[in-house]
Structure formats: structure tokens, C-alpha cells
PDB file of N, H, CA, C and O in Angstrom:
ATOM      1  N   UNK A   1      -9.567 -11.247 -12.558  1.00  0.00           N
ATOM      2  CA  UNK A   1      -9.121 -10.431 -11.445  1.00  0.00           C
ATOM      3  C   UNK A   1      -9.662  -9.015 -11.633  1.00  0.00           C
ATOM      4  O   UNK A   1      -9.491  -8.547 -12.758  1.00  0.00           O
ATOM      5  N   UNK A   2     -10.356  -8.158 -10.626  1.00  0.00           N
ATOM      6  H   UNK A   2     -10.494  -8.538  -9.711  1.00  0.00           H
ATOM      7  CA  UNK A   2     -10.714  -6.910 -10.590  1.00  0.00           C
ATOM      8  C   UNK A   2      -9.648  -5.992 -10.281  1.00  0.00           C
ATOM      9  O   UNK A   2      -8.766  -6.102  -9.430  1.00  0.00           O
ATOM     10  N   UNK A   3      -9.868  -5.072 -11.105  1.00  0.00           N
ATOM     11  H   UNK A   3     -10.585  -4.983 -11.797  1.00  0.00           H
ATOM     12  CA  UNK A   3      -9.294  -3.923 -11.236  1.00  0.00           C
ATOM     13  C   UNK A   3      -9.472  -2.551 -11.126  1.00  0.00           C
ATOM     14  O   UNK A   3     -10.291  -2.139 -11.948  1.00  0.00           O
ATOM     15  N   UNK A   4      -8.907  -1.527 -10.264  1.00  0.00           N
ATOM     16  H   UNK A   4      -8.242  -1.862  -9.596  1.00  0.00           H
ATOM     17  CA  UNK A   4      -9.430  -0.756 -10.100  1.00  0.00           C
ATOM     18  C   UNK A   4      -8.424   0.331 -10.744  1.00  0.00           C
ATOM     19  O   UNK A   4      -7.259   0.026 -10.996  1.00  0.00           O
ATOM     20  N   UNK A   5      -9.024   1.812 -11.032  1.00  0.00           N
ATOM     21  H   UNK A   5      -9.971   2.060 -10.827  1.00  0.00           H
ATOM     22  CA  UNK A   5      -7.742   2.957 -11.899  1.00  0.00           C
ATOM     23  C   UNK A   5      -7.663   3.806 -10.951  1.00  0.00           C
ATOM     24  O   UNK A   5      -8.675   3.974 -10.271  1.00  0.00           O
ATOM     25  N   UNK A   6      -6.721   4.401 -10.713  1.00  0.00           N
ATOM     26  H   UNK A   6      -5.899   4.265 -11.266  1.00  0.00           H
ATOM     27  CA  UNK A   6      -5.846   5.235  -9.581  1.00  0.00           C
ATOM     28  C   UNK A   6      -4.744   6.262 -10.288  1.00  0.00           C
ATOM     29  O   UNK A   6      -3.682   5.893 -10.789  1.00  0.00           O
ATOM     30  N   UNK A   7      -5.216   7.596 -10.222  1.00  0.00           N
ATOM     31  H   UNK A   7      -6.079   7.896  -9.815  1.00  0.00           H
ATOM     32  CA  UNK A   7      -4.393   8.608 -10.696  1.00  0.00           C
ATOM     33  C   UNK A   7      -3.975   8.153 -12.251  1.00  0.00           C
ATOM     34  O   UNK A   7      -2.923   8.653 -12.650  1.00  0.00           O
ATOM     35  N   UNK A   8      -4.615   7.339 -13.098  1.00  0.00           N
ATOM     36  H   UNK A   8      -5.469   6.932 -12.774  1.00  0.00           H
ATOM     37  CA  UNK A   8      -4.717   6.727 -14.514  1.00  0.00           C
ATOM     38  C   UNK A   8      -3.992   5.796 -14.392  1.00  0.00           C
ATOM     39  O   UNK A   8      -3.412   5.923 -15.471  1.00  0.00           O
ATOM     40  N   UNK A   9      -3.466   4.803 -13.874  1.00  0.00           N
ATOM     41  H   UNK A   9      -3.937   4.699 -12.997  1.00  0.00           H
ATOM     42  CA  UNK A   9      -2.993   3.654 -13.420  1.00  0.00           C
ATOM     43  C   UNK A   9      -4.003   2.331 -13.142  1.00  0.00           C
ATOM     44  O   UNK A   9      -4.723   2.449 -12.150  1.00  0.00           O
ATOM     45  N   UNK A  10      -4.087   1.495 -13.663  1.00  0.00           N
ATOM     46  H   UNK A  10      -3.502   1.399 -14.468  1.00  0.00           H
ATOM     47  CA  UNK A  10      -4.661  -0.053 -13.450  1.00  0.00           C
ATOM     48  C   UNK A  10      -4.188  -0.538 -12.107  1.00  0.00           C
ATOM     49  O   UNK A  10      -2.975  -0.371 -11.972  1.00  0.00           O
ATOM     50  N   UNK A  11      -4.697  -1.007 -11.227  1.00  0.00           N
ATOM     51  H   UNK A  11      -5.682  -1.143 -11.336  1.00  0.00           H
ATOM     52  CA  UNK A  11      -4.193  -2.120  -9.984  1.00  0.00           C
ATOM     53  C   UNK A  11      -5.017  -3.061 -10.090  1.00  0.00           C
ATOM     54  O   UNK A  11      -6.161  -2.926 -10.525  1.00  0.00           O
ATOM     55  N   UNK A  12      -4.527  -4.080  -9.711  1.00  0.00           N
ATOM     56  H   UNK A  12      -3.598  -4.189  -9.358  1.00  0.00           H
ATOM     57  CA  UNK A  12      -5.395  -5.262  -9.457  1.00  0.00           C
ATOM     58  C   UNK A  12      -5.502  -5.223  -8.059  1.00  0.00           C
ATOM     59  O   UNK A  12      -4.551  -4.914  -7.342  1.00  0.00           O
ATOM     60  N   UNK A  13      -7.088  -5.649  -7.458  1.00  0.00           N
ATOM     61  H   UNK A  13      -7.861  -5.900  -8.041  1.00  0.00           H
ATOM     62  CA  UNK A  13      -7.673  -5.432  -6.365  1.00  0.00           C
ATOM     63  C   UNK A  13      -8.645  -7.232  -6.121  1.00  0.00           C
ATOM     64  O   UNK A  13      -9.248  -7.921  -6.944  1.00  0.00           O
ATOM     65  N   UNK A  14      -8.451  -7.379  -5.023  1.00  0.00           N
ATOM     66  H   UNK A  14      -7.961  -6.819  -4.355  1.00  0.00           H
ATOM     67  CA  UNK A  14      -9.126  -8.478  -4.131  1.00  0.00           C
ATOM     68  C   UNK A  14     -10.332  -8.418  -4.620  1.00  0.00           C
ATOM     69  O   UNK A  14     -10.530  -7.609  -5.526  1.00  0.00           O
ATOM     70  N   UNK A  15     -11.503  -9.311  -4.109  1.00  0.00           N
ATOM     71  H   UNK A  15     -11.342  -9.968  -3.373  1.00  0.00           H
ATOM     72  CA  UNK A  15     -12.854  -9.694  -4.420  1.00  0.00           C
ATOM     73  C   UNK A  15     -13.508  -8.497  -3.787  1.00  0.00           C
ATOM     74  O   UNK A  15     -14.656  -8.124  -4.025  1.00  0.00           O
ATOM     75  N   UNK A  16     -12.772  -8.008  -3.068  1.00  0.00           N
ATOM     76  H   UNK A  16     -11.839  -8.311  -2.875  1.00  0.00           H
ATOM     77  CA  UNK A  16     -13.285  -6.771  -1.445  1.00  0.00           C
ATOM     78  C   UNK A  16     -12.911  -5.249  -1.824  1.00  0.00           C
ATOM     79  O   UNK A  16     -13.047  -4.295  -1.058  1.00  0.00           O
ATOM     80  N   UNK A  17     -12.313  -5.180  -3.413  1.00  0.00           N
ATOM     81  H   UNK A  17     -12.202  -5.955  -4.035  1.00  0.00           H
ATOM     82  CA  UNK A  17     -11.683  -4.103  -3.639  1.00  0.00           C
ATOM     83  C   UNK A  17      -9.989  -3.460  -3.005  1.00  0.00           C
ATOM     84  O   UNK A  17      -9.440  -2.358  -2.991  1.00  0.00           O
ATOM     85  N   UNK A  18      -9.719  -4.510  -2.655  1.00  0.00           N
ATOM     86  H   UNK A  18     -10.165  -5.404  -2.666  1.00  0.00           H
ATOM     87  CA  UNK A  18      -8.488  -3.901  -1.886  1.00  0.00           C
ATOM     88  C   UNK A  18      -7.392  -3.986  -2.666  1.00  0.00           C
ATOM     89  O   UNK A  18      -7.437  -5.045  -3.292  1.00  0.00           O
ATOM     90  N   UNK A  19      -6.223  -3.224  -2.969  1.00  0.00           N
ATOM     91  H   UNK A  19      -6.186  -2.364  -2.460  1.00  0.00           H
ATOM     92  CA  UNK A  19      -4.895  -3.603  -3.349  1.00  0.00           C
ATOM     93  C   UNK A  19      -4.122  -4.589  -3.045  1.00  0.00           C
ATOM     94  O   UNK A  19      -4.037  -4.968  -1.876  1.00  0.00           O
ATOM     95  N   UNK A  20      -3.267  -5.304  -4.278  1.00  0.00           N
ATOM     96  H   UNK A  20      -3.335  -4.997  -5.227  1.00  0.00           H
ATOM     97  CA  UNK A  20      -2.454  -6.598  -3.382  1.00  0.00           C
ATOM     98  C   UNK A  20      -1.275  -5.477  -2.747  1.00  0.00           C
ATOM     99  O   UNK A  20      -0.453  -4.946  -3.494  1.00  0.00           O
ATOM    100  N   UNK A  21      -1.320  -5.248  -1.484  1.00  0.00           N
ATOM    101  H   UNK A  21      -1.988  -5.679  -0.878  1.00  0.00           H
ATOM    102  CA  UNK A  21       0.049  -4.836  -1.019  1.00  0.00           C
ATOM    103  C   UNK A  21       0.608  -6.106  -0.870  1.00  0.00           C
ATOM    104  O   UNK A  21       1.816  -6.026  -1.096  1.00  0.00           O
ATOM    105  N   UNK A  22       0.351  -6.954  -0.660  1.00  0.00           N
ATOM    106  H   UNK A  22      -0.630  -7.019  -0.477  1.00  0.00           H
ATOM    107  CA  UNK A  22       0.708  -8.150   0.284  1.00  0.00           C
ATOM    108  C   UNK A  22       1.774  -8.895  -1.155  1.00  0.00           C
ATOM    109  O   UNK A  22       2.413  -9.927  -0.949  1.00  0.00           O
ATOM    110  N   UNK A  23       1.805  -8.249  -2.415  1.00  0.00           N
ATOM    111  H   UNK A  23       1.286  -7.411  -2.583  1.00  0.00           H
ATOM    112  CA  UNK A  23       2.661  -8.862  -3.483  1.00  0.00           C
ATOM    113  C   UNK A  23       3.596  -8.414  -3.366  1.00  0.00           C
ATOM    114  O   UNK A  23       4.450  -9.107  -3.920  1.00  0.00           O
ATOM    115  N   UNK A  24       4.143  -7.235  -2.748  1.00  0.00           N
ATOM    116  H   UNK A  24       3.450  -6.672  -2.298  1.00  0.00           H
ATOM    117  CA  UNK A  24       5.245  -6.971  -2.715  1.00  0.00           C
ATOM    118  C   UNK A  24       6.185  -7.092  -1.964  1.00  0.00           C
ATOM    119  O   UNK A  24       7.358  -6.911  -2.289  1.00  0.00           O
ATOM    120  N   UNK A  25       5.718  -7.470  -0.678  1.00  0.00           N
ATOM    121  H   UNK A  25       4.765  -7.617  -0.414  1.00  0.00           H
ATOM    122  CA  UNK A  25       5.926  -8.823   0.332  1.00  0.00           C
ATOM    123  C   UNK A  25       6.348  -9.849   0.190  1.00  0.00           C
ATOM    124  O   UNK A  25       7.519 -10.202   0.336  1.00  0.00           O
ATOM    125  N   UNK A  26       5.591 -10.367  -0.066  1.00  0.00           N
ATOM    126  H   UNK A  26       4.640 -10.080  -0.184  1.00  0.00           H
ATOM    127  CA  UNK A  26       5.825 -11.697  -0.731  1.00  0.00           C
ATOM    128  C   UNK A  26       7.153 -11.525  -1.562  1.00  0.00           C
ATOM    129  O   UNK A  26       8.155 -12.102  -1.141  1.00  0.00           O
ATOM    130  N   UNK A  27       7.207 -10.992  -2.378  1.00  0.00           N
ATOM    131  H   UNK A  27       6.393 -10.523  -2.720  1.00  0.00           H
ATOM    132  CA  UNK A  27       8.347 -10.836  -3.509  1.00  0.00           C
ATOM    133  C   UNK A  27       9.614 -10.396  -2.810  1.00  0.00           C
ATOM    134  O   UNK A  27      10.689 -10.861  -3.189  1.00  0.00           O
ATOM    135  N   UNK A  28       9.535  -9.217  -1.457  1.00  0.00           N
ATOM    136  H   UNK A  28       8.661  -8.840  -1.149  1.00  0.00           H
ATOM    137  CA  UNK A  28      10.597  -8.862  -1.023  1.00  0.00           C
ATOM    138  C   UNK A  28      10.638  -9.096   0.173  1.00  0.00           C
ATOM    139  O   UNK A  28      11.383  -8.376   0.837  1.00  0.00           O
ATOM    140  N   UNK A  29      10.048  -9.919   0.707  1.00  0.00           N
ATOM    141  H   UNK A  29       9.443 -10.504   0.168  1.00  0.00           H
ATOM    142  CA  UNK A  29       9.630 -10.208   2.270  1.00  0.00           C
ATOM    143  C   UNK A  29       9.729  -8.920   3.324  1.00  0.00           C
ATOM    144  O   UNK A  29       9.741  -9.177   4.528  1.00  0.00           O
ATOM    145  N   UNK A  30       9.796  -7.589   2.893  1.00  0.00           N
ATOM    146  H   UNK A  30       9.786  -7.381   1.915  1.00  0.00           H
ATOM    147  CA  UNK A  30       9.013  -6.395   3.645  1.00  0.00           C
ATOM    148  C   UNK A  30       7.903  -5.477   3.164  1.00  0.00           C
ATOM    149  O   UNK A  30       7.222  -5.348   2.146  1.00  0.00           O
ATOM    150  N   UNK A  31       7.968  -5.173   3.788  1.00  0.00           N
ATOM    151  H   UNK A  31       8.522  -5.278   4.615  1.00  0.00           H
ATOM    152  CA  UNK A  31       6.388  -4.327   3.333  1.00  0.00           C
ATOM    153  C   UNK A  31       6.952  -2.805   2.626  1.00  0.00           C
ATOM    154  O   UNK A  31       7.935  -2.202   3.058  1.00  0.00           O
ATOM    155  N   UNK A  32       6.234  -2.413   1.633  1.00  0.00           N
ATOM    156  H   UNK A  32       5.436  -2.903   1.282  1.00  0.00           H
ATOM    157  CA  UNK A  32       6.989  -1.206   1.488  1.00  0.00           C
ATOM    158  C   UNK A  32       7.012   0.055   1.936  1.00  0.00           C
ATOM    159  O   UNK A  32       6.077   0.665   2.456  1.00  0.00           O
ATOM    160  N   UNK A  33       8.446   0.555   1.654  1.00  0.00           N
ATOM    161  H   UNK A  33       9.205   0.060   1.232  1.00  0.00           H
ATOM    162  CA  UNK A  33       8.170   1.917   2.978  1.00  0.00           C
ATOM    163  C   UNK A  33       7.127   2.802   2.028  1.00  0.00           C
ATOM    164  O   UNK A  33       7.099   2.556   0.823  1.00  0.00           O
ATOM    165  N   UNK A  34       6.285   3.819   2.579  1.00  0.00           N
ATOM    166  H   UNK A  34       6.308   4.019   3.558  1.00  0.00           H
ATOM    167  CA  UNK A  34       5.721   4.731   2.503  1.00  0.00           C
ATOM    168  C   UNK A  34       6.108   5.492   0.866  1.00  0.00           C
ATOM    169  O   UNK A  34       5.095   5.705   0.199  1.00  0.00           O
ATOM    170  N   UNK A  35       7.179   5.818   0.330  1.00  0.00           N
ATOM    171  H   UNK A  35       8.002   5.645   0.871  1.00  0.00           H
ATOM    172  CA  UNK A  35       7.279   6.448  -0.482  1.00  0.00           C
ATOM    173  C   UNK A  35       7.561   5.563  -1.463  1.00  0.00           C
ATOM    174  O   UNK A  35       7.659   6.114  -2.559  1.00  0.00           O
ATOM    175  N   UNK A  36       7.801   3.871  -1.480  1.00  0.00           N
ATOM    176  H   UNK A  36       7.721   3.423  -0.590  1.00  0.00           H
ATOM    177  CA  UNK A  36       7.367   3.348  -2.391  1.00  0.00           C
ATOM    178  C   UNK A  36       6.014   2.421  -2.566  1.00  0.00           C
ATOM    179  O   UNK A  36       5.699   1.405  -3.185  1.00  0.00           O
ATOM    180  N   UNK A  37       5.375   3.388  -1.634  1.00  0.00           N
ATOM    181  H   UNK A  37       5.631   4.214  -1.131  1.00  0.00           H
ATOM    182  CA  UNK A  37       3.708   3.200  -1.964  1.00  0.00           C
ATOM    183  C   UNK A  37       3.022   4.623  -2.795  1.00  0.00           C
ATOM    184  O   UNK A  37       2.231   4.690  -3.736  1.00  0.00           O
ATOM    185  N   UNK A  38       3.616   5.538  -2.101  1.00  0.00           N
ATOM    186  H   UNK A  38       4.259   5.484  -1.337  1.00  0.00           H
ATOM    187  CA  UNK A  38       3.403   6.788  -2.760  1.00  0.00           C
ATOM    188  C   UNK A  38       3.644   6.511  -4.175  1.00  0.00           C
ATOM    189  O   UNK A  38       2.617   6.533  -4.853  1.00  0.00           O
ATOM    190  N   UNK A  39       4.954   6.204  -4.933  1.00  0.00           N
ATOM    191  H   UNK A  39       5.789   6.186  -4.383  1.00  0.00           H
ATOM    192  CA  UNK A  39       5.185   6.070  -6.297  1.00  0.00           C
ATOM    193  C   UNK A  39       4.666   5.066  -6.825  1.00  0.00           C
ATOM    194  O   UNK A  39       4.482   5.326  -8.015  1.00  0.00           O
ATOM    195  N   UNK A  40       4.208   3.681  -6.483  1.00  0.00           N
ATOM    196  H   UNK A  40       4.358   3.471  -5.517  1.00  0.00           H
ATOM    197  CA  UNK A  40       3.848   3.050  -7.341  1.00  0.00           C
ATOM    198  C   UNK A  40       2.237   3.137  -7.316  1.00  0.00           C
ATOM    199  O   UNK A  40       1.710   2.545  -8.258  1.00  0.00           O
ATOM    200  N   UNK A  41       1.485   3.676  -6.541  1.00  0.00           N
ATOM    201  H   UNK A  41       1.912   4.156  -5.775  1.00  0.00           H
ATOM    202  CA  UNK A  41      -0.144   4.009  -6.495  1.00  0.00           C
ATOM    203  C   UNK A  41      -0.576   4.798  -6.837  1.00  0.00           C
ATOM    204  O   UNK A  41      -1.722   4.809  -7.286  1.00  0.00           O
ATOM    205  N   UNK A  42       0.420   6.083  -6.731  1.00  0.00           N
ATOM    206  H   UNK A  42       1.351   6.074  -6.366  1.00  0.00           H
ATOM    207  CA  UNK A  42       0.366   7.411  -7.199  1.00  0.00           C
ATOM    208  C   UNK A  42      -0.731   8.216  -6.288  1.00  0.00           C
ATOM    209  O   UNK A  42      -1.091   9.340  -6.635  1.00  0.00           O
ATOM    210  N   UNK A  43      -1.282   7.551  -5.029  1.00  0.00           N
ATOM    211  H   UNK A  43      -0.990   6.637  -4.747  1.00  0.00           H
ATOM    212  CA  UNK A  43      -1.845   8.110  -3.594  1.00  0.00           C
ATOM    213  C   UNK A  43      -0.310   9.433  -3.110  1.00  0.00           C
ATOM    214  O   UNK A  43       0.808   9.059  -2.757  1.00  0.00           O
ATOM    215  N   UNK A  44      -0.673  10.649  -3.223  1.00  0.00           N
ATOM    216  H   UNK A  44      -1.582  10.953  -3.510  1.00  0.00           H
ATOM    217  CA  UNK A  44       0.455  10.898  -2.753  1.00  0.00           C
ATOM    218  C   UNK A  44      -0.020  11.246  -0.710  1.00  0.00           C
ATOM    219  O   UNK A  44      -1.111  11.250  -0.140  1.00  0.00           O
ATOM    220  N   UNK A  45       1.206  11.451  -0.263  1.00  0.00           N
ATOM    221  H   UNK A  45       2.092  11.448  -0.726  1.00  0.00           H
ATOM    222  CA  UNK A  45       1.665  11.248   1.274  1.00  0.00           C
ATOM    223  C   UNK A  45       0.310  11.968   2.192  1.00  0.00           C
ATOM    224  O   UNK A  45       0.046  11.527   3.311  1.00  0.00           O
ATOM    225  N   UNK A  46      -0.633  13.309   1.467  1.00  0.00           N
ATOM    226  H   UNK A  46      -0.418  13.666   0.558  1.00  0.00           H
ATOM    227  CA  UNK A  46      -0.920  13.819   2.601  1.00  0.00           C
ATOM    228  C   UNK A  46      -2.371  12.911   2.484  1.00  0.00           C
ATOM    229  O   UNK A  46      -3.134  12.916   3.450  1.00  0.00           O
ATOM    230  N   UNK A  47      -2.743  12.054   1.128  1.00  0.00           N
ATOM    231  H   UNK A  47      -2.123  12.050   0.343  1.00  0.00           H
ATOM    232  CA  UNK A  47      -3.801  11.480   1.025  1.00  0.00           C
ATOM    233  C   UNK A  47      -3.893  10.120   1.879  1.00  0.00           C
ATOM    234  O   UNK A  47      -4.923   9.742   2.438  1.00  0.00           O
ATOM    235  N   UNK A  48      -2.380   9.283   1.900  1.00  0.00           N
ATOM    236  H   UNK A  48      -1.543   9.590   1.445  1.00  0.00           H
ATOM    237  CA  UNK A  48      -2.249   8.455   2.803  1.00  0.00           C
ATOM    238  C   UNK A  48      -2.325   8.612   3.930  1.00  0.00           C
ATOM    239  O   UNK A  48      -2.600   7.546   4.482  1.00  0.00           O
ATOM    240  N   UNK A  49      -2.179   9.742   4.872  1.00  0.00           N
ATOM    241  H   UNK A  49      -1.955  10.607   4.424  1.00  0.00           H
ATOM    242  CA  UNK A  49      -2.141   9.805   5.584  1.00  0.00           C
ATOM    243  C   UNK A  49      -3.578  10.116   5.981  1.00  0.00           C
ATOM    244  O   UNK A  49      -4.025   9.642   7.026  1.00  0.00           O
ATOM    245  N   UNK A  50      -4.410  10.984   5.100  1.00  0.00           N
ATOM    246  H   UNK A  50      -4.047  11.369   4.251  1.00  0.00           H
ATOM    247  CA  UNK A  50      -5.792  10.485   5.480  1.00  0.00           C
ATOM    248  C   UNK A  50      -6.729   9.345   5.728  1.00  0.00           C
ATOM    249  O   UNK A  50      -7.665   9.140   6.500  1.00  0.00           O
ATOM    250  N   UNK A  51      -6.086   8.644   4.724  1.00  0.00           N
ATOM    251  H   UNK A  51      -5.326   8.811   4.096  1.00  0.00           H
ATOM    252  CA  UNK A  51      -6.482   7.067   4.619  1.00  0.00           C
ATOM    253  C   UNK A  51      -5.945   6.291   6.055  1.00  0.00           C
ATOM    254  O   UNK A  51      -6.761   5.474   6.482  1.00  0.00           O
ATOM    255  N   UNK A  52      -4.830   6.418   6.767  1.00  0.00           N
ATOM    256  H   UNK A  52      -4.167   7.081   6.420  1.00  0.00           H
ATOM    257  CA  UNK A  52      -4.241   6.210   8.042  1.00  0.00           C
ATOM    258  C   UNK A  52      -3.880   7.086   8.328  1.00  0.00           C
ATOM    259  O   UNK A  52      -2.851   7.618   7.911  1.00  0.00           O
ATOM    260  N   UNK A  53      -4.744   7.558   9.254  1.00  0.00           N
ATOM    261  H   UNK A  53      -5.580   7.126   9.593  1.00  0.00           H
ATOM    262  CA  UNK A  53      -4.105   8.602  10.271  1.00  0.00           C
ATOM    263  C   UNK A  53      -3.342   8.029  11.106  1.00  0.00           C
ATOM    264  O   UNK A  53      -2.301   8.618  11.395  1.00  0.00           O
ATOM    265  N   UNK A  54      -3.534   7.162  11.523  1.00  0.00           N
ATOM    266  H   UNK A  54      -4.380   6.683  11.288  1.00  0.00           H
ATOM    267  CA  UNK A  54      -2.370   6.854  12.317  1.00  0.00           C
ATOM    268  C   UNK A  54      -1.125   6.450  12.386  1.00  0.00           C
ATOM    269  O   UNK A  54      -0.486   6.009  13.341  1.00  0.00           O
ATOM    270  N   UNK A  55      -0.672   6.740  10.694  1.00  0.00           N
ATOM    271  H   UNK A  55      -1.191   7.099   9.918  1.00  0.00           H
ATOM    272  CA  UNK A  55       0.621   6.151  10.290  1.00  0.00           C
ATOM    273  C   UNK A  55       0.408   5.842   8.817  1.00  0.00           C
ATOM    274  O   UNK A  55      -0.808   5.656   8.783  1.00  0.00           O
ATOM    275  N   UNK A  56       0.808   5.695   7.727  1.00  0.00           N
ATOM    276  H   UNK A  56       1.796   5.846   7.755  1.00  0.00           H
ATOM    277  CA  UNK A  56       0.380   4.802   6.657  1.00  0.00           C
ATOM    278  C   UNK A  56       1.619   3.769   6.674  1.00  0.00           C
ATOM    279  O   UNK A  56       1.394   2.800   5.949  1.00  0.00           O
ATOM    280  N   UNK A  57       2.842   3.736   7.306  1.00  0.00           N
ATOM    281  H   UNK A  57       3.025   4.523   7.895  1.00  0.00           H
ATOM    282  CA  UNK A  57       3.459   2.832   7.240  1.00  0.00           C
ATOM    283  C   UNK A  57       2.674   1.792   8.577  1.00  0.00           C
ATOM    284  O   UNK A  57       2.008   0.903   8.047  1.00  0.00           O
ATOM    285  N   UNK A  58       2.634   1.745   9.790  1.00  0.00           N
ATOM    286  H   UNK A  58       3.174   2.468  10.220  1.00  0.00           H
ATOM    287  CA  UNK A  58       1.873   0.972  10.462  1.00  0.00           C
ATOM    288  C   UNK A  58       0.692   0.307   9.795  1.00  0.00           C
ATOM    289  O   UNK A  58       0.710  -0.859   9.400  1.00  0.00           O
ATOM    290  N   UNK A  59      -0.636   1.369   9.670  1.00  0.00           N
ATOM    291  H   UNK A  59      -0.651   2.316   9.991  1.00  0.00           H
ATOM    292  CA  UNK A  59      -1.760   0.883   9.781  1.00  0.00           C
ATOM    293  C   UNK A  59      -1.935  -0.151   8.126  1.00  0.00           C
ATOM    294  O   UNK A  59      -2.267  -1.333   8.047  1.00  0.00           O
ATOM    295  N   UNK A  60      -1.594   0.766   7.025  1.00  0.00           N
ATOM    296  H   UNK A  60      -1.325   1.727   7.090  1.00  0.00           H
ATOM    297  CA  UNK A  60      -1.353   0.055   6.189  1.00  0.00           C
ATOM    298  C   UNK A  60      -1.119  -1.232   5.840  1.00  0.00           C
ATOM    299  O   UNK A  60      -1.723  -1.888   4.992  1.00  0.00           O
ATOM    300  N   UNK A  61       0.275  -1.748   6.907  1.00  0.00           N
ATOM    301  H   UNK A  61       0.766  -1.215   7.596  1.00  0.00           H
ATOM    302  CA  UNK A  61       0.985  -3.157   6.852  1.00  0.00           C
ATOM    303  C   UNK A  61       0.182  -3.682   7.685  1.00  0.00           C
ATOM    304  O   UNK A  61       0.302  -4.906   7.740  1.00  0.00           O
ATOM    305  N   UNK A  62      -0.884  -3.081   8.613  1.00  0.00           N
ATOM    306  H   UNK A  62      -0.981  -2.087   8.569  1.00  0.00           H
ATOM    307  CA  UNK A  62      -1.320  -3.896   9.732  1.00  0.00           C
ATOM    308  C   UNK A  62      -3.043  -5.000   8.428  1.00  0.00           C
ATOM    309  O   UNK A  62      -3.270  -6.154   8.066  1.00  0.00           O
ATOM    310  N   UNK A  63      -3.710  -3.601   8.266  1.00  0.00           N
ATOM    311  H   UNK A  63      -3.525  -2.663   8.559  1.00  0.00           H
ATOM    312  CA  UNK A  63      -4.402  -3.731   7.294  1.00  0.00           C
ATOM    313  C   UNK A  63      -4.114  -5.296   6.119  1.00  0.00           C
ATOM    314  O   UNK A  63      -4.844  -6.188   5.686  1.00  0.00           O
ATOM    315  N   UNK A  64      -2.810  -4.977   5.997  1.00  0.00           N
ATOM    316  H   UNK A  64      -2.216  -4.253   6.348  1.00  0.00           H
ATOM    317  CA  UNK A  64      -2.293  -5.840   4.640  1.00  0.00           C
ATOM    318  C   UNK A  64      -1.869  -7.256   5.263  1.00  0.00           C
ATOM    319  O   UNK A  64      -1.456  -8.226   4.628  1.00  0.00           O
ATOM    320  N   UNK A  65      -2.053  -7.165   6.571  1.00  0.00           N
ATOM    321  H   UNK A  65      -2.389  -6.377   7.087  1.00  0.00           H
ATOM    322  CA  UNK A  65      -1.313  -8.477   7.062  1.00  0.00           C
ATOM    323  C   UNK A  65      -0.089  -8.615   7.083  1.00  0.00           C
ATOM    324  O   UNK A  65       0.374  -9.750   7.192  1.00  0.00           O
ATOM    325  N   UNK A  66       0.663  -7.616   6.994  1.00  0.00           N
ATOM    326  H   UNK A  66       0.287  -6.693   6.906  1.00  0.00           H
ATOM    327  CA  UNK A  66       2.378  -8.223   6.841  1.00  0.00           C
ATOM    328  C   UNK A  66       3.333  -6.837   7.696  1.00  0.00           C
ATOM    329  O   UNK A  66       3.281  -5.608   7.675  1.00  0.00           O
ATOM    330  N   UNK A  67       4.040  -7.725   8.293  1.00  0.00           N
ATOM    331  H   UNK A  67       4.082  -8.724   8.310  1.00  0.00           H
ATOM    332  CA  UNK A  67       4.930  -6.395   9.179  1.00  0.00           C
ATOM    333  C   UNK A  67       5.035  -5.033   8.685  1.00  0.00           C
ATOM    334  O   UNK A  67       4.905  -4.858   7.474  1.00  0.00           O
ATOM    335  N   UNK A  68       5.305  -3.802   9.641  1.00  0.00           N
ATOM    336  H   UNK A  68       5.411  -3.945  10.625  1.00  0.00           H
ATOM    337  CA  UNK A  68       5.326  -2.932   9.292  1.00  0.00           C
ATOM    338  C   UNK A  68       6.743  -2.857   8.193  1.00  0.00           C
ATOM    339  O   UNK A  68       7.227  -3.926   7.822  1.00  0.00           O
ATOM    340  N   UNK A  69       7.336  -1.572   7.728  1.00  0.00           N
ATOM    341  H   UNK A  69       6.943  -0.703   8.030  1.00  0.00           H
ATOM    342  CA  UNK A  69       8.355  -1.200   6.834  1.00  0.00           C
ATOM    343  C   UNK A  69       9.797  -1.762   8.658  1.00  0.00           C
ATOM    344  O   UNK A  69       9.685  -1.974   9.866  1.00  0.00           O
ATOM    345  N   UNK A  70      10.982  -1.727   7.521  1.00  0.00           N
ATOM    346  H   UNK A  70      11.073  -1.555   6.540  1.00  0.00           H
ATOM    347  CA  UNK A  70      12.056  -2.074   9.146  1.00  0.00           C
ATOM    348  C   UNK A  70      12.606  -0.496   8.392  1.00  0.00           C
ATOM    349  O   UNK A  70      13.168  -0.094   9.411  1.00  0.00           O
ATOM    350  N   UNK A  71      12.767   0.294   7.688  1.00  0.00           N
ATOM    351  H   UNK A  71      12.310  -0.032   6.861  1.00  0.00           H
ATOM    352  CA  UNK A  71      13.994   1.164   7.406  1.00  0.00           C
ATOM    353  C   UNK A  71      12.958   2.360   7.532  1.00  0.00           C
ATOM    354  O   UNK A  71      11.822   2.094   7.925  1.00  0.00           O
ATOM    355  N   UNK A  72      13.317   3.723   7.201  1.00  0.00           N
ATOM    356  H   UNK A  72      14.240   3.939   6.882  1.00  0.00           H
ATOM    357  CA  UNK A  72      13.014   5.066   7.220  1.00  0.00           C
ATOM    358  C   UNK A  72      11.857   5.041   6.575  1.00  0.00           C
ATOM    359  O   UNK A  72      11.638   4.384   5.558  1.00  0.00           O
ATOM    360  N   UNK A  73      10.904   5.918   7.274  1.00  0.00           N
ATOM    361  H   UNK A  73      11.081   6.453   8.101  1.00  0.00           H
ATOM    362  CA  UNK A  73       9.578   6.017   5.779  1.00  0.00           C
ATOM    363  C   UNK A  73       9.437   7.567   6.294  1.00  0.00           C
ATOM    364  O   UNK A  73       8.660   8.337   5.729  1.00  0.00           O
TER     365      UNK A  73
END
């Protein structure tokens, strides 16, 4: 499995380079809100939001295949 380092952190990443968001899903059947993407990637908020401008809770989950967050982000 490929791996990529992020703010000195290991992730494991797809054949395509991408993050599994989609594991934490799976594990909790929602997607996570925004600030527990912020803490566990260590991307903080104004970088996500570059990465999706149009939301990082939307575009993100849209991206990842799995519903947006249901609670506060």
C-alpha cells in the first residue's frame, strides 16, 4: 500500500494517490466533519478550504464517494 507524509504523519493513499477518507466511513457510517479531518491529516481549515473551495465538508465527501458530514462542521 502507498503512502504518502503530511505535516510528518504517514497516510495510506490509493493507487491514484488519494487518502482513504472512505475508512472512516465505513467504520462510522458518516463522513467526517471538517475538524476531524483537520486533526487527523493535520491539513489545517484555511488549506482545506483551498483544496475545496466550495466547502471541504461537501466537496470532499462528494470526491470520497460517501455522504456529506449530518452534524456541525
Amino acid at each position: 500500500m502507498a503512502q504518502l507524509e503530511l505535516a510528518g504523519n504517514m497516510y495510506e493513499v490509493d493507487e491514484n494517490g488519494f487518502l482513504h477518507l472512505r475508512n472512516y466511513y465505513l467504520e462510522y457510517h458518516i463522513c467526517p466533519m471538517v475538524r476531524k479531518l483537520t486533526k487527523q491529516t493535520g491539513v489545517n481549515l484555511k488549506r482545506l478550504y483551498e483544496l475545496f473551495p466550495q466547502g471541504p465538508a461537501n466537496s470532499a465527501c462528494k470526491w470520497a464517494g460517501v455522504p456529506k458530514p449530518t452534524g456541525c462542521v
